[in-house]
N, C-alpha and C positions, 0 to 999 in steps of 0.2 A: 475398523476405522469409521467414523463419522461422518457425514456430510457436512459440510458446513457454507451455505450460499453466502455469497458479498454481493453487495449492493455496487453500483459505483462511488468512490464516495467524491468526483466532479468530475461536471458535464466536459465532455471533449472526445478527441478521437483515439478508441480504441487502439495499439499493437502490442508488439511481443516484447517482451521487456528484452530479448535479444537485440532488438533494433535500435536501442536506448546507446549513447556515446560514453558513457561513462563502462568502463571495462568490469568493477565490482557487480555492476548487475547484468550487461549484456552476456558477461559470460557465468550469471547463474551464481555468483560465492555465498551471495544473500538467501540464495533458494529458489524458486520459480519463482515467478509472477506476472502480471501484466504492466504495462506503461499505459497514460493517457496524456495528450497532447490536449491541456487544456483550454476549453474556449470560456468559460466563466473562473472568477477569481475565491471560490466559496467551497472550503474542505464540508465533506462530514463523514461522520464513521460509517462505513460501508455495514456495519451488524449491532449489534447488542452486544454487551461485553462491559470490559474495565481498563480505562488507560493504566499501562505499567511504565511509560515512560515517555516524557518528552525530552528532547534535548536541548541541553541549553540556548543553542542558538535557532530553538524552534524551527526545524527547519523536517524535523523527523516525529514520527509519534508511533508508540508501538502498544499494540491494544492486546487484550485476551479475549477470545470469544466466550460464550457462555458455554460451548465446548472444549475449549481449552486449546484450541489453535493461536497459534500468536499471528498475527498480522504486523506488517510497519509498513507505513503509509511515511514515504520521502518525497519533499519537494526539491528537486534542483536537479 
């Protein structure tokens, strides 16, 4: 397996995406990951890579690393 480091990709405070109200990600269906409790309003891609998908209602974006880990970066 690879390593693959993430940047954040907006400033705010770090937790566990367990601590998150929404049940699809506190209880992990999505896969691990982290949450941030944003204090600035400014996404950016946490790595290098290729967007494979926004969603329509913009609101998700799911990236490919340049190692082939998929990422999705959700706001709400």
């Amino acid at each position: 397996m690879t390593r693959v480091e993430l940047a954040a990709p907006i400033a705010g405070w770090l937790m566990s995406v367990r601590g998150v109200p929404d049940p699809v990600f506190s209880q992990e269906m999505m896969g691990a990951g982290s949450a941030i409790d944003p204090t600035e309003g400014k996404i950016v891609s946490p790595c290098a890579g290729a967007v494979l998908l926004v969603a329509p209602t913009r609101h998700s974006v799911t990236l490919r690393t340049d190692e082939g880990a998929e990422i999705l970066i959700h706001v709400g």
